[in-house]
N, C-alpha and C positions, 0 to 999 in steps of 0.2 A: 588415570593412574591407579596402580592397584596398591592395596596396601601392603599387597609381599614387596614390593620395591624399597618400603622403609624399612627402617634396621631402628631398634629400641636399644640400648644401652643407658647403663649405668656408669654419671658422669665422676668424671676425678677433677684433683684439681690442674690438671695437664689441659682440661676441658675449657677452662675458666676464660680464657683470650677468644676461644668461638662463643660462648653464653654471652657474652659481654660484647662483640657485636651482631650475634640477634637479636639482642634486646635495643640497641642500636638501630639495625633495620627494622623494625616493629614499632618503635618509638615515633622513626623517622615517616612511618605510613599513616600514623593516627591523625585524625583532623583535629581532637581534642586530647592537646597531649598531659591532659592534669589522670585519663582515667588509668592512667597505670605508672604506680610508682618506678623512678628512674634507682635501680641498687646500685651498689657499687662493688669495687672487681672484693674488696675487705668481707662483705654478704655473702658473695656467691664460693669464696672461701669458705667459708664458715657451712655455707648450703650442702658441699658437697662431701663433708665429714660427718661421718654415724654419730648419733643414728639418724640425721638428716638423710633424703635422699633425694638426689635429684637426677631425673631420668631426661636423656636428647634423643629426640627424632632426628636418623639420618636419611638423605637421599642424596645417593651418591656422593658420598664422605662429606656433605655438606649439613649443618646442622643446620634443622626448616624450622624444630616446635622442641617446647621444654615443660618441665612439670618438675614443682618442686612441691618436697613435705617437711618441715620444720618442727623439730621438736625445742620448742622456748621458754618450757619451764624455770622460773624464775628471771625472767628477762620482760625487760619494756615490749618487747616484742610479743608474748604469751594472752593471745585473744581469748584464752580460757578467762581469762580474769574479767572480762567483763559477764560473764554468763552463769545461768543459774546451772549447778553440778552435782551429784553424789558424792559423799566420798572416794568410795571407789571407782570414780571418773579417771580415767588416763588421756589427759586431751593434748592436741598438738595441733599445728596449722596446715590447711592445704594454701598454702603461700601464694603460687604464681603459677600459670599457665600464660604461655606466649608462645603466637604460630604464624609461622612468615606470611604475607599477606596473601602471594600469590597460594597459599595451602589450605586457607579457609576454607569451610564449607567440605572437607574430606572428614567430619565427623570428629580429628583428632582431640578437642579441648575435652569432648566427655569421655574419649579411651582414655585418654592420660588419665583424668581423675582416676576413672575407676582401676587405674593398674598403679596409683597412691594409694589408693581406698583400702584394697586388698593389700599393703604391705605393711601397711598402721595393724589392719586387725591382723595381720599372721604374729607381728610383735607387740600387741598386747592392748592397743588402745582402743579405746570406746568411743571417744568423741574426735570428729575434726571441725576446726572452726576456719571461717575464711570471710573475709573482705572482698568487696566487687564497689565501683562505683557507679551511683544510681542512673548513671549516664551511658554505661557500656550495655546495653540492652543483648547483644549477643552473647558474652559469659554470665550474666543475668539469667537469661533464657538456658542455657544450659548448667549452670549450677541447680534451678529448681527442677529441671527435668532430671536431676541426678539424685533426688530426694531431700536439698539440703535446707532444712525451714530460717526462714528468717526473726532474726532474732531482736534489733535494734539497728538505728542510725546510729554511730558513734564520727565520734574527728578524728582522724589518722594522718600520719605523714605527713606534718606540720602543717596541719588545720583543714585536711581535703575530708569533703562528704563523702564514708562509706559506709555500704549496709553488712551489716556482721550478719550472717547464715553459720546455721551449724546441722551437722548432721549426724545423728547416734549411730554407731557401727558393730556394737557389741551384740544383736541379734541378727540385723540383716543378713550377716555374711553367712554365719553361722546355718540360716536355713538353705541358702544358697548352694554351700559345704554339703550338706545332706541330703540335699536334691539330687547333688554330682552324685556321691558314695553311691547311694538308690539309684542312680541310670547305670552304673558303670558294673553293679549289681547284677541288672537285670541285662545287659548285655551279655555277659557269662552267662547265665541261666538258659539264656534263647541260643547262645552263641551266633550272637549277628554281626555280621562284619558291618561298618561303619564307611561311607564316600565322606570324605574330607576335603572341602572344597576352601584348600590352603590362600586364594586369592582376598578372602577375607582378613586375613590375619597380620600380622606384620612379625617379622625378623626379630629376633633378640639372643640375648643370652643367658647364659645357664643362671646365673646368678639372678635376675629377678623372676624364675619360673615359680609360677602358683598354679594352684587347683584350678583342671581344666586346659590349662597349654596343653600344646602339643610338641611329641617328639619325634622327629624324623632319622628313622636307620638305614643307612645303604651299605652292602656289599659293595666288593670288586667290581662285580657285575650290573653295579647301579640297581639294582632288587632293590624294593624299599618296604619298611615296613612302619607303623604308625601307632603312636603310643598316647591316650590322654596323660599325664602327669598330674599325682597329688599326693598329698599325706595323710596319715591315717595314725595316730598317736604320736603322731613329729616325726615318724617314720617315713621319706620318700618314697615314693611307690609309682610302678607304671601297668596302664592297662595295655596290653599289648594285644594290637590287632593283624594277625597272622592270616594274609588271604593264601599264601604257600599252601600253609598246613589246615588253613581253617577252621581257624583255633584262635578263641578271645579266651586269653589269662590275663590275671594280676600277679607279677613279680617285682621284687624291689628293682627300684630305681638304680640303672649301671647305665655306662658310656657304652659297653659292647655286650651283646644280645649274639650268642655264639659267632658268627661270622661277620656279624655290621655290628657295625659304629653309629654314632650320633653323623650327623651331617649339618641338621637344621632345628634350632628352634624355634616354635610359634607361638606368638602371645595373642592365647584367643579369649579368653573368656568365654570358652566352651558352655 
């Protein structure tokens, strides 16, 4: 399966009745069912109003995998409280990831993170903290291959052994940012058109686009034409890669590019 086949969105709470049986079907797969807290439909409420976000993997209108980010400032729930912080810390939870059984192993639990990752730091925050239990060796293995250090055991969710990991986001991203600006730079400069091999990436929409998706224009005529996507002073902006005219510009960010439209979004982490 390719990852253009899934579709990314940003969940409501219309959402809430499919979250609540994948987590259901996931639950219902695990041999040891202590290592992932069972929510309730009242959480997943609460999950998918701002500045929470909580993002569903679809395949064929059916929901496979979920990723949430929590912000619980002042609540029982706020893992910042147990860790050492700055003042000008702005911390919040990468909460849950869960991916229907048959979809393992499609790399999804460390995309998810990182398309959380990048929506904590476009809105402000520096630190995420999150829980894994010492038993789940597969989000284990992909939370440290994601950079996030481990911080302590603690007892969570009425009395279960989890290890608190956190991971600083206030430079990471930041050099990431400037890496992209510098390529997308020197793409102008050479005027090099770019092959975009869209079978990586997966489907979404406008609303969680970040630095480095992609944007796809079609004409009448099905013509296409292919843009990175990012900001540059909170300003949206697109690199636009013109094999027509042969021609790499930067123009702001619009739905229609004189004769084409938008068609497709892709959340690459270009």
């Amino acid at each position: 399966m390719l990852n253009k086949e899934l579709f990314i969105k940003k969940c409501t709470e219309t959402d809430v009745d499919d979250i609540l049986s994948l987590q259901k079907d996931v639950i219902d797969h695990l041999v040891d069912k202590s290592v992932l807290r069972c929510n309730t439909k009242e959480m997943f409420i609460h999950c998918v109003k701002e500045p929470n976000l909580t993002l569903g993997v679809y395949h064929n209108n059916s929901l496979i995998a979920l990723s949430i980010f929590v912000d619980e400032k002042g609540t029982a729930e706020d893992l910042s409280i147990n860790i050492k912080k700055d003042d000008n810390d702005v911390c919040a939870n990468f909460k849950l990831v869960m991916v229907k059984d048959k979809y393992r192993g499609m790399h999804l639990q460390i995309n998810l993170m990182w398309i959380l990752e990048r929506y904590a730091y476009e809105n402000g925050y520096t630190k995420l903290c999150t829980t894994v239990s010492p038993d789940n060796k597969y989000s284990l293995s992909n939370i440290e291959k994601s950079s996030y250090k481990f911080e302590m055991e603690v007892k969570k969710y009425g009395g279960l052994n989890r290890y608190l990991y956190v991971k600083d986001i206030k430079s990471f991203n930041q050099v990431w940012n400037d890496n992209l600006l510098a390529q997308l730079n020197n793409y102008i400069k050479k005027n090099e058109m770019l092959e975009f091999n869209l079978e990586n990436y997966y489907n979404g929409q406008e609303n969680i686009l970040y630095n480095g998706d992609i944007v796809e224009y079609k004409n009448k005529n099905n013509d296409k034409l292919y843009g990175i996507y990012f900001k540059k002073n909170n300003q949206p902006m697109i690199c636009i890669f013109d094999k027509n005219n042969q021609r790499v510009r930067i123009t702001k960010f619009t739905k229609t590019i004189n004769e084409y439209q938008i068609s497709h979004y892709y959340i690459s982490g270009f």
